[in-house]
N, C-alpha and C positions, 0 to 999 in steps of 0.2 A: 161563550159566544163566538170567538173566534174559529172551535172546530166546527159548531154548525153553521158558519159560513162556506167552510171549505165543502163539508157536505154538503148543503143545497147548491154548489158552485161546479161540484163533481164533473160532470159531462162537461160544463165551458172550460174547468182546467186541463182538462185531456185534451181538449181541440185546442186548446192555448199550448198545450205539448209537442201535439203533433203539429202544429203552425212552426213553433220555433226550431224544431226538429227537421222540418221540411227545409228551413231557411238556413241551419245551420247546415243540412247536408250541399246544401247548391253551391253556397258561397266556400265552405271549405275546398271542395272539388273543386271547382271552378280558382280558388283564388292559390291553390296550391300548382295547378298548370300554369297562371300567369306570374306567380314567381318562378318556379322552373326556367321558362321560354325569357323572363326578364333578368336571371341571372344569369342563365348558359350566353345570352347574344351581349352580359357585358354593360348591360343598360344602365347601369348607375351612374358610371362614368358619362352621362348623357343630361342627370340631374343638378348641373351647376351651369345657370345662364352664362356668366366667364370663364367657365373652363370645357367646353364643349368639344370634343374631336370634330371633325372632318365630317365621318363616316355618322354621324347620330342624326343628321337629318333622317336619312332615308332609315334606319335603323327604326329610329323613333315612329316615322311614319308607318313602317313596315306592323311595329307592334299596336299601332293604335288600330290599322286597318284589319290587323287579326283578331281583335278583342274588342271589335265598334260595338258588335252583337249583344255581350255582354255591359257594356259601356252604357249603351243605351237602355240594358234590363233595369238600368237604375230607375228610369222613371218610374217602372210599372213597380218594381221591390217596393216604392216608395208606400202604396196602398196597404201593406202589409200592417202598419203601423195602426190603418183606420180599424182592419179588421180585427186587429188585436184590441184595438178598444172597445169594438162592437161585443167583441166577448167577454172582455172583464165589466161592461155594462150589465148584460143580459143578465145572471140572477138575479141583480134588483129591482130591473121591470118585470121579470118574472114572478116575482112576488107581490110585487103592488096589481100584477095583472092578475094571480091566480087568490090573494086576499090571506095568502099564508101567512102576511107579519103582524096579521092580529094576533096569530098564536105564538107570537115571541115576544110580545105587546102582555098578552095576561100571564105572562111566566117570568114575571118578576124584571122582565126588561125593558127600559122604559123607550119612548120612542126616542129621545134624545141619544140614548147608548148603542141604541139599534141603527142610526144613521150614523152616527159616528163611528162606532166598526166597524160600517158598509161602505164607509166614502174611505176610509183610512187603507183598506183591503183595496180597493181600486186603483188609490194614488200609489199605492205599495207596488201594485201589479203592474200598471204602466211604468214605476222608474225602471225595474228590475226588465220587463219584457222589453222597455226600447232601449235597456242600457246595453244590453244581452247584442239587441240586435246592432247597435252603436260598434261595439266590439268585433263581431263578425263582418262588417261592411267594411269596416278600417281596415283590418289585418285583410281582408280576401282584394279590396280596390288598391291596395297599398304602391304597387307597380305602378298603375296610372295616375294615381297622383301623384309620385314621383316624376311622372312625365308631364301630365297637362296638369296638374294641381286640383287642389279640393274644391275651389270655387266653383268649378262645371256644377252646371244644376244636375245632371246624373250624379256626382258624388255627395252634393251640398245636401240634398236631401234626406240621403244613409247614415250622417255622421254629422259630428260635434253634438248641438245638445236636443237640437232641434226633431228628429224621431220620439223622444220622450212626451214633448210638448205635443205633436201630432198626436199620438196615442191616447196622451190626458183629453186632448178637445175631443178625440171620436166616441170616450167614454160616456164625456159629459154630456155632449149632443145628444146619445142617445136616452141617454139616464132622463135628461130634463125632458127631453117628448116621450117619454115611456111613464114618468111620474102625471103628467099632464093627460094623457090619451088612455092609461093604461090600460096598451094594447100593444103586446111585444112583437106583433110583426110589424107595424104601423112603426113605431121606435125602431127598430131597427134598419128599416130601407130609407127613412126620413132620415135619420143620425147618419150613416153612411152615407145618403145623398149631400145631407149638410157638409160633412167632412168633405167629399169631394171637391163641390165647390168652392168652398172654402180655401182648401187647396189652389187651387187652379187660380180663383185671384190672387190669390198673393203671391205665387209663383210669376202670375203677369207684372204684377206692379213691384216684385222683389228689388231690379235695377234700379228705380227709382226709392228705395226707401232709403239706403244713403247716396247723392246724387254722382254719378258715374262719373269717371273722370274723362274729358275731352279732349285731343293732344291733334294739333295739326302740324306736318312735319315733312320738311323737303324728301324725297324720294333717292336712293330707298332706308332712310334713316328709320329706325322703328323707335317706338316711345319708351322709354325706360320705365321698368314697373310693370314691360306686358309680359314677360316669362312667368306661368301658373296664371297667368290673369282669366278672367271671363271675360273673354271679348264679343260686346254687345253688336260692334256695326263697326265694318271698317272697308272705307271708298275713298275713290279719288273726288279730288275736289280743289278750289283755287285756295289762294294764300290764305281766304278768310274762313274756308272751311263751307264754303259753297259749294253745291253741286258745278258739274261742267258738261257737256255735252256729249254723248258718248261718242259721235265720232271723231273725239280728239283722242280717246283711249283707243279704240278702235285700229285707227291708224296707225301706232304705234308698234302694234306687231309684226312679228319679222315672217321669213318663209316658212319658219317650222312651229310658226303660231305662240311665242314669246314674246313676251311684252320685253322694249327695249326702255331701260332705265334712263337712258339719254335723251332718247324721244321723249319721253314725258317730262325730263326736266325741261328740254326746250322749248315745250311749250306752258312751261309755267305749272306744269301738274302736280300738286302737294298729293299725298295722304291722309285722313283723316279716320283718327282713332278714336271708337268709345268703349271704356273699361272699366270693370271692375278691377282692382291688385286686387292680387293675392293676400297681402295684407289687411282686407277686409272680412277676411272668412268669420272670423271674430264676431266682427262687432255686427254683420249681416245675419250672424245666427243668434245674437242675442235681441238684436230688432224682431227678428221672424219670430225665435222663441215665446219674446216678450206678446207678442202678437196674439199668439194659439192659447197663451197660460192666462191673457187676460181674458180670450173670450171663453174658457175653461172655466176660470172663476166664477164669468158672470153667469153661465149654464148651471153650475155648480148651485150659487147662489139663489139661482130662481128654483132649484127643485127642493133646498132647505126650505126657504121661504114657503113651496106651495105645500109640501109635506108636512107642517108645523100648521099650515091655518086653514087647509082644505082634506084634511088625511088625519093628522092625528086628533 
């Protein structure tokens, strides 16, 4: 059973090849010039909030604004995950759509065995394809998240566990409207649209799924816990954490357009910070994970359920 899975899955393992192949050449190139450029200028020495030289502002800054490009290819890399599940879906709406698992059905297999090595092959496919990709995001991002840490949603989305879980939902999305509809282009631009959006909420409402931390704080003192943090929103504001008017920030710069820290102390101007720590990378990716693996299950679940009383 298992080789004629891999047989009828033939053409999607090649594209599942050359996907991973694609994504392995980009990030190794790419992540081999940004260790390069981050060990020749010294940058490590840059990765300890209390022990920081002098010179690592502008250092740090320097390396972020050379590698924004790539920094920001995080969000789009992130897609990578859907379409990898889009293809370890497709042989099984492929078959439900062309009517081939009747004949694995009269050769001694029964439907139960035939779902069951088809969902196992899947779950197998997405740990292996997002762990793969888990591994190459880390090692290739490694530089910048030594410098701005993992929580950035560019990096949060490549790494920890949460690429696997993305992959399991784009599977399943597709699986459950391709077992439903079967009709494999239909499943697959609807599963990929599902995934997308899907995405995109929970990336919105991500800050609020453990709630942010708030810090308001005399100027220019910064909040302890913000070095690697995701910093959500940060403005000036009164003692309580109120907005203030902006022509009191306004005023406050000098001839060469600097904001003077005195000026705004006198007139009462705090800071105010909203943050993820870094500390939370954890527990945000087992939230998020937990998120994708349940709606996974219950996709999962609805196409045993329709397979078993509308199919077999």
């Amino acid at each position: 059973m298992s080789w004629v899975v891999w047989r009828q899955g033939r053409s999607e393992n090649v594209l599942i090849g050359a996907l991973l192949a694609a994504l392995a050449a980009l990030l190794l190139l790419t992540g081999a010039h940004m260790h390069s450029v981050f060990d020749g200028n010294q940058l490590s020495l840059c990765t300890n909030a209390s022990h920081r030289p002098a010179s690592c502002a502008l250092l740090s800054s320097a390396f972020e604004s050379q590698f924004n490009t790539l920094n920001q290819l995080g969000s789009w890399l992130g897609l990578t995950s859907g379409l990898l599940g889009v293809l370890l879906a497709t042989p099984i709406v492929l078959e439900l759509d062309q009517g081939t698992y009747r004949l694995a059905w009269t050769q001694s297999i029964t439907p139960r065995r035939w779902l069951t090595t088809r969902l196992a092959a899947l779950g197998l496919g997405a740990l292996i394809g997002g762990g793969l990709m888990i591994a190459l995001a880390t090692w290739s991002r490694q530089p910048l998240d030594l410098l701005i840490g993992r929580i950035d949603p560019n990096s949060f989305d490549l790494e920890g566990i949460v690429p696997v879980a993305y992959t399991l939902f784009a599977a399943s999305a597709v699986l459950a409207i391709g077992t439903i509809t079967r009709r494999t282009g239909l499943a697959v631009s609807a599963g990929f649209g599902t995934y997308v959006i899907a995405r995109l909420i929970v990336r919105a409402v991500r800050q609020d799924l453990i709630a942010p931390v708030r810090a308001v704080l005399p100027i220019p003192q910064g909040p302890p816990g913000i070095f690697h943090a995701w910093e959500i929103s940060h403005g000036f504001t009164d003692s309580r954490g109120h907005p203030i008017p902006s022509s009191i920030v306004t005023g406050c710069f000098d001839a060469h357009g600097n904001l003077v820290p005195q000026c705004l102390a006198h007139h009462h101007v705090f800071q105010t910070f909203v943050f993820e720590p870094a500390s939370r990378f954890w527990p945000l990716q087992a939230v998020e994970a937990g998120i994708f693996l349940a709606l996974s299950a219950g996709a999962i679940g609805l196409t045993v359920w329709w397979i078993r009383q509308r199919i077999a």
